[in-house]
N, C-alpha and C positions, 0 to 999 in steps of 0.2 A: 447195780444201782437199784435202788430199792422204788418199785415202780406202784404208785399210787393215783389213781383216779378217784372223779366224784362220780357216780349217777349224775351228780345235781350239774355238772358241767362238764361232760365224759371228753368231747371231740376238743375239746379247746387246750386240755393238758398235754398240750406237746410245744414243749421249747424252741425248737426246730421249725415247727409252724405256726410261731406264735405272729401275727398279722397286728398291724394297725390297719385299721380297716375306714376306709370312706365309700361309700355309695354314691353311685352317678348312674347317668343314662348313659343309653348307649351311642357313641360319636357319630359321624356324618360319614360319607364313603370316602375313601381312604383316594390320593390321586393315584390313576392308573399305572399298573407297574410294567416295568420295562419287558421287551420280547424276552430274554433270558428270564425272567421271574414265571413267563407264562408256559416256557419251556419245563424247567422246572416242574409246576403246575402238573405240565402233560404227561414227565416222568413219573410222577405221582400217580395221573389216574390208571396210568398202563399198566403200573405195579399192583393197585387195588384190582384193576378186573382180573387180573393173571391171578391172583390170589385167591380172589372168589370164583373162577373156571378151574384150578388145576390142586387148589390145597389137598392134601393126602384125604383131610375128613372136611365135609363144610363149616367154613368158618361164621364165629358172629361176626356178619356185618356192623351191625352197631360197636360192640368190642373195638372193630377194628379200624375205624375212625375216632373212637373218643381216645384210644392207644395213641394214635399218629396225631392228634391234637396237643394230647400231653407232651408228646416227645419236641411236639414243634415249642411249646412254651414252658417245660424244663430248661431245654437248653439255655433259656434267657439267665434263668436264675431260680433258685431252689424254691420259692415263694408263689412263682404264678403258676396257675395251672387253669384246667376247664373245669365245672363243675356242672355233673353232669343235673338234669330236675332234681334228685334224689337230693345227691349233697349240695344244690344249692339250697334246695329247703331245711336239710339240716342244719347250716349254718344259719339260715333264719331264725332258727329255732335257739341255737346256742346264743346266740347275740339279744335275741329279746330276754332268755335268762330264767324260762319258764318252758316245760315241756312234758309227756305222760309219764310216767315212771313211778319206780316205788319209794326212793327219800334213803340212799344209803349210801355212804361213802367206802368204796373198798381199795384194794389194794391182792396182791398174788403173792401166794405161801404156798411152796410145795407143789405147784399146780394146781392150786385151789385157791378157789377166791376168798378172800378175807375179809369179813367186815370188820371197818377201822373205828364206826358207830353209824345209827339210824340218826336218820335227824327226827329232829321232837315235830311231834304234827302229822306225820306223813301215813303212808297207808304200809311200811317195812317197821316202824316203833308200833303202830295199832295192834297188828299181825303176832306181836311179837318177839321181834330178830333182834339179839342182842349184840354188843359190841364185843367181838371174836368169833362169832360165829365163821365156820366155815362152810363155805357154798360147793357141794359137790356136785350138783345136777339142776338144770333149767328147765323143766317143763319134761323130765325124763331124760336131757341130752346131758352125758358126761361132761363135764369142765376141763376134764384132764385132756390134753391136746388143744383147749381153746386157747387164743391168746385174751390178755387182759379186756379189751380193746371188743375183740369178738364177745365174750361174756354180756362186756356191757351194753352193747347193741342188743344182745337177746334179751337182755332185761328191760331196757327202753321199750316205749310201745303205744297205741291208742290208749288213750283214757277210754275207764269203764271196764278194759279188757282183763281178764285174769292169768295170772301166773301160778305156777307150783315151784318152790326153791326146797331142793334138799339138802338140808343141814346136818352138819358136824357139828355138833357140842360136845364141850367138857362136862364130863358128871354124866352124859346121856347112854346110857345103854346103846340105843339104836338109834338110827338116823331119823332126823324129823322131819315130816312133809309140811310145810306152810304155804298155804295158799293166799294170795293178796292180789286185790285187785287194784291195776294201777289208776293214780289218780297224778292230778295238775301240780308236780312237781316247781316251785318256784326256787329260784335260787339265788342261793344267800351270798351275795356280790361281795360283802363285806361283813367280817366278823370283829366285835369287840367284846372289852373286857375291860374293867378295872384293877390294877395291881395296886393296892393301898394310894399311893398318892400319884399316880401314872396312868394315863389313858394308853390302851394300846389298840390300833387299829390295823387289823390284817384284811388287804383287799385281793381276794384269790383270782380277779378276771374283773376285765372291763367289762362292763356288758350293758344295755339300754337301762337295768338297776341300779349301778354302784353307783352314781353319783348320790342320787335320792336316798340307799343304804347308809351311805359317810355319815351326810346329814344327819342324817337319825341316830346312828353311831353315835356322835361326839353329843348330839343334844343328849343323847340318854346318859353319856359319862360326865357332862356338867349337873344333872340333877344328880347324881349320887355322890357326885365331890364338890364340896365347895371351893371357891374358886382361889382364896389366900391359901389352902391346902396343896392344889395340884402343882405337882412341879413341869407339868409335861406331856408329850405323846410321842408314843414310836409309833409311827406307822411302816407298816412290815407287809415290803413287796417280793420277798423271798420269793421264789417258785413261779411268781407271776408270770404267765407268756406273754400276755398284751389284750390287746380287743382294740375295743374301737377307740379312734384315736378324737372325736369331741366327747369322750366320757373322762379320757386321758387330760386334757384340757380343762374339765371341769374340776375333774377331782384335783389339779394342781392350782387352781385359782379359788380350792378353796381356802389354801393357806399362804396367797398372795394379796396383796393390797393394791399391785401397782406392777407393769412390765410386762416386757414379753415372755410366754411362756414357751413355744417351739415357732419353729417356722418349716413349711416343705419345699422344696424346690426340684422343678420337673426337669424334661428332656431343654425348656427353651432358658435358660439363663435370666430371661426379663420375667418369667413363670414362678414368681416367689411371693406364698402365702402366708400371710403371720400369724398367730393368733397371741393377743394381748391377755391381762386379765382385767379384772373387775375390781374396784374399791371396795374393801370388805375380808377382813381375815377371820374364818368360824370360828379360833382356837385364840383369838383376841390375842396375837402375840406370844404365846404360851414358846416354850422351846420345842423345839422336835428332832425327831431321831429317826431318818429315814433307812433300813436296811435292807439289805440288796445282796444276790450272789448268782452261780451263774445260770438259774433257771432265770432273771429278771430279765424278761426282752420286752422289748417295743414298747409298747405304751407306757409300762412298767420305768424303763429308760426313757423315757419323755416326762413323769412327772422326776424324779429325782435326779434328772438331767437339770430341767429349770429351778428346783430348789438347792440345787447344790448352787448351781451360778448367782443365783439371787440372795447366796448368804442365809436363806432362810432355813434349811435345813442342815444339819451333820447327818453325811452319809457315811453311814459302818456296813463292815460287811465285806466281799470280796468283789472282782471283776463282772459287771454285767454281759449279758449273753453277746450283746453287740448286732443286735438287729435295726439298724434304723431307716429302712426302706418302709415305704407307705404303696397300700397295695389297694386298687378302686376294683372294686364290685361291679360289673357291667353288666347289666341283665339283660339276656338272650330273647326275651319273651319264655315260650315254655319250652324253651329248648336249654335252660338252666342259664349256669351264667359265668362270665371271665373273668378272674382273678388276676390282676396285670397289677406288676408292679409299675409307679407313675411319677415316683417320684423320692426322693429322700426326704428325712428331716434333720435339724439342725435343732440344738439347743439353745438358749439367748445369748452364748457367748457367740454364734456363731460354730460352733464346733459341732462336725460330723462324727456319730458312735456305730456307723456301718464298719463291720469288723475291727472295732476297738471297744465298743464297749464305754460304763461308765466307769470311773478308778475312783474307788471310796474317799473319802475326806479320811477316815483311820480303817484303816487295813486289820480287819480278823480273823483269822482264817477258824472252821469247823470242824472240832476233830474228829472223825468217822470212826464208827465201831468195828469192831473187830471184822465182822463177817463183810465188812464192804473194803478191808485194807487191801489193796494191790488190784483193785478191780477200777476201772475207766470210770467214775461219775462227777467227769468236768462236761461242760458243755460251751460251746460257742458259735456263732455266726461263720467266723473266719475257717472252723474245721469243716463246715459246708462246702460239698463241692459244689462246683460254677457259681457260687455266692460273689455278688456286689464288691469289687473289692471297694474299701472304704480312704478317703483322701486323708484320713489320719488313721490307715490299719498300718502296724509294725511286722517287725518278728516277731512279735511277743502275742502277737494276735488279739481273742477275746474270752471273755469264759472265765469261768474258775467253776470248780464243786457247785453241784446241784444238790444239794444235803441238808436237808433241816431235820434234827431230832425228833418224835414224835413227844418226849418230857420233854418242859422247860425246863427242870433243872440239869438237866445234858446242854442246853441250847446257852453257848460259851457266845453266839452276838447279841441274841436277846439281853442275856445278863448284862454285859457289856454294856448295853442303850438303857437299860433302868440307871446302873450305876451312874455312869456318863451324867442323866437328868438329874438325881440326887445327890450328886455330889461325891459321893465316895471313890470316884473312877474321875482322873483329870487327864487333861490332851489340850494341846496346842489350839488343836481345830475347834476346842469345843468351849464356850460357844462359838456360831462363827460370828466373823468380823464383817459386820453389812456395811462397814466403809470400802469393802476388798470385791461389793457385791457387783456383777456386770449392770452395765448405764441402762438407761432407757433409750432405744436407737430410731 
């Protein structure tokens, strides 16, 4: 599979862990547990001091408590875990959607990092680094034996601080040293473009940005098209893992007028939270073309979950990831903080996509290039071990191909959703039928 990161959002590109995210405090003391739980407990500390009196070499202590924390809230399910000060502040960081860095999106060739392009603005375009460049070396450390993942943590960093990246160019005799200092990386929640008479709107991560990004997205593509002209908007959640789930919310009431947009539902059965939307649609009606395939989880399936049911959108594309479990943030003080899953969500039909996934309104599958044929790049919820199983998961599970071409004119669903909006491309489902749309409950 062809594995791609941002700088601009490095920790969040994972499928697998893609979170809808809500923040709480932390709950009141739990009722006391029974003599066997405290048993238990005691087996537990007997095995830690034997561990720290007799291991071959001495062990980290710290290690080896945040070990046996994870293992205790693994076992729940793929999604909770501890996070230690460290990565609870990372994810601080990824969720606000702003952090130190240099402004470069890459991706892994050969063992070498690849820039896929700098973004405009940044202190990696100032410097420099152009798009292909190859990154063999970080401050002197070879790249070769890092993983993707590893790179980009070594690139990440205080602002103000400075880097040296060694570069591989085409045309360059020798390799070149660029030095850049990183600066306040902001990130671009959501990206658009105009295609002649078609708005299209790609939101890469929910994040405390993309609602406010949309906005400004769609107002910049009504000033460049007028409005008798425009047939439409694809909005393109391909790849998207999730984020927080009232950006998820927002961003689907931007193209509702009326109804529910998801609902969670906890451990207690009477425990069900709705959230409505708002009178008011930014795209005034326009049509839309929601696409999706199986990097799209969580929040990602929460907005094209609601607009498939509300009729307002056609969804193209293939099977969503099928993550619909809602995970609370519980902060430790500075002892980091608990990632607990708390609850699922449901779409306004009512319908659960914990290991099912969303099913497109027209099904198109992606055809993969040569060098990815016979190679595993589907993705899903249900192929997670100890994952949720879900009240509408099948055999058929969730997922499909995690694949979007780097050209649009490779990109066989994009093309699809222009066509679709202008008319040259027809379907049943298109437009839909908002008499067919679920009720208000």
């Amino acid at each position: 599979m062809i594995r791609k990161l941002s700088l601009l959002f490095a920790g969040a590109l994972m499928g697998a862990s893609a979170m809808s995210l809500v923040y709480g405090a932390g709950g009141g003391t739990a009722n006391a547990a029974g003599s066997e739980t405290y048993r238990q407990l005691a087996i537990f500390g007997d095995i830690f001091e034997r561990v720290r009196a007799q291991y071959v070499t001495p062990p980290e202590e710290k290690k080896l408590v945040e070990s046996a924390i994870n293992g205790m809230l693994t076992s729940l399910d793929p999604h909770s875990s501890y996070l230690n000060p460290e990565a609870a502040q990372d994810m601080r960081v990824q969720t606000r959607g702003e952090f130190g860095g240099l402004g470069i999106e890459v991706s892994m060739e050969n063992e070498l990092v690849k820039v896929i392009a700098p973004i405009e603005g940044t202190p990696a375009e100032r410097a420099g680094v152009l798009a292909g460049d190859l990154i063999s070396a970080i401050d002197g450390d070879e790249v070769r034996g890092m993983t993707l993942s590893d790179a980009v943590d070594k690139m990440r960093g205080a602002v103000n601080t400075p880097i040296e990246l060694t570069i591989l160019r085409e045309g360059a005799a020798e390799p070149l040293k660029i030095s850049i200092v990183r600066d306040i990386i902001k990130v671009r929640a959501v990206r658009h473009r105009v295609e002649e008479d078609v708005g299209y709107l790609k939101i890469n991560s929910f994040t405390e940005k993309t609602f406010d990004d949309l906005q400004a997205a769609i107002d910049d593509i009504k000033k460049q098209v007028p409005d008798d002209q425009l047939k439409g908007y694809v909005l393109d959640l391909r790849l998207n893992p999730g984020g927080l789930l009232d950006q998820a919310v927002s961003v689907t009431d931007t193209f509702l007028d009326r109804g529910e947009i998801v609902s969670t539902r906890g451990r207690d059965p009477k425990n069900i939270t709705r959230f409505d939307s708002r009178a008011g649609d930014m795209i005034d009606g326009k049509p839309l073309v929601v696409l999706i395939n199986g990097g799209s989880a969580s929040a990602s399936e929460i907005v094209a979950g609601a607009l498939q049911d509300h009729r307002r959108a056609t969804v193209v594309g293939t099977q969503s990831f099928g993550k619909g479990s809602v995970q609370t943030i519980i902060p430790l003080a500075e002892n980091g903080a608990l990632r607990l899953t708390t609850a699922l969500y449901y779409t306004p039909a009512g319908t659960s996509i914990q290991g099912k996934g969303i099913t497109p309104d027209i099904k198109v599958d992606q055809p993969l290039p040569d060098e990815l044929l016979g190679r595993d790049v589907s993705r899903g919820e249900s192929d997670l071990r100890g994952h949720i199983r879900g009240t509408e998961e099948d055999e058929n599970g969730s997922g499909s191909v995690a694949y979007v071409p780097p050209e649009q004119k490779d990109d066989v669903q994009l093309n699809y959703a222009y066509d679709l909006l202008r008319g040259t491309e027809t379907h049943a489902a298109f437009p839909p039928d908002p008499d067919k749309a679920v009720m208000n409950q």
